[in-house]
Steps between C-alpha positions, in 0.01 A plus 500: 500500500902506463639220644871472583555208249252575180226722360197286511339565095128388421454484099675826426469732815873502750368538845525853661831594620594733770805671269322789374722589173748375303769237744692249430557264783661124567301265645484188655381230229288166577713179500750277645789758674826467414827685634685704236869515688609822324809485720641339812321783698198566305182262387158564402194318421370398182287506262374887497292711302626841361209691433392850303129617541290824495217542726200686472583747816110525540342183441839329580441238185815397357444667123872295379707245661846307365646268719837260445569205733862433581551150635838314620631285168808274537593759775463800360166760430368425155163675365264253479144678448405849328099596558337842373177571577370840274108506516500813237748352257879523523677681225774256307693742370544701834584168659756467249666793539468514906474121619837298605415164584854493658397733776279283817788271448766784537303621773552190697840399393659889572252666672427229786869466621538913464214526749576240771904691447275752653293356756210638280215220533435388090140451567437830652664682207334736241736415189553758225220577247715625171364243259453148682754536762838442467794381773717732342272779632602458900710683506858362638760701719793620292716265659301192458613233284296436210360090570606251213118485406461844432755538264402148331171682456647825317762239303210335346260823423858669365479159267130530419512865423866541318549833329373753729444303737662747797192771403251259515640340863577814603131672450343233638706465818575846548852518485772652243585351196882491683377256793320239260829503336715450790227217587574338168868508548474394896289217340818382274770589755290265749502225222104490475517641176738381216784729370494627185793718251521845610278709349216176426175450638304169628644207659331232664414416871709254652395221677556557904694161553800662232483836605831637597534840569747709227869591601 
């Protein structure tokens, strides 16, 4: 049975699950709590598990499961355990093309403090399917300020990427080309991301303890 904190597995069967489908949940994770103190006003406990699965609607056996575990490092969420469990083989190449190891850990760094901003229980939330799901995905009012992390995230996939790198962002997040670009520059206005000649790509991240937001 699904328990709140794991999914029991004998050899290489995942217990039944009652989440018929493809979902993508967080999770409470066994271990010590600690308090992540996102901000004067908002905490939450760690260490979590993001998860993605598909379940058998019928026989409700879990058929694929990938799970990250975000604990609190020094402070802060770090990703400190990836699991995939693929009884019929998982394909390399697709994983390649589709899999961001980036995203449980974005999920918990942007998407947690998004959700409590909206008094929207985290554990209770179905999170976004495209690919394994991405932060970027819930979507934010117009007004809202886009966090520090989130734009530290898009600085260093703009860096990993380089040329073309606003397509490729821009597919997978489902945005235009024109707001990964305005990320990117946000990014080096903010002083997360180094500035470069006008005109030049790349840069480097800089450390949070020198940042200093461009004049």
């Amino acid at each position: 049975m699904y328990a709140a904190q794991s999914l029991c597995k004998d050899g290489d069967r995942v217990a039944r699950v009652d989440r018929p489908g493809v979902t993508s949940r967080i999770r409470p994770s066994p271990g010590r709590k600690r308090t992540w103190q996102i901000s004067p006003d908002q905490s939450f406990p760690l260490p979590v598990i993001v998860d993605h699965m598909s379940v058998e609607p019928e026989t409700g056996e879990v058929s694929w499961l990938i799970e990250g575990t975000i604990d609190l490092i020094d402070g802060e969420p770090a990703l400190v355990r990836m699991t995939a469990h693929v009884p019929s083989g998982m394909d390399p190449y697709r994983m390649q093309r589709e899999f961001r190891w980036a995203s449980p850990l974005e999920v918990v760094k942007v998407g947690i403090p998004v959700l409590l901003g909206r008094g929207i229980d985290p554990f209770t939330h179905d999170l976004p399917l495209t690919g394994f799901p991405a932060a970027a995905e819930l979507k934010r009012p117009a007004n809202e300020q886009l966090s520090e992390d989130f734009l530290e995230s898009i600085a260093r996939e703009y860096l990993a990427i380089g040329r073309g790198y606003a397509r490729a962002i821009s597919t997978e997040r489902r945005v235009s080309e024109r707001t990964v670009v305005s990320w990117v520059e946000k990014a080096r206005r903010q002083g997360i991301l180094s500035r470069v000649a006008p005109g030049s790509c790349g840069g480097h991240i800089i450390p949070r303890a020198k940042r200093q937001p461009a004049r």
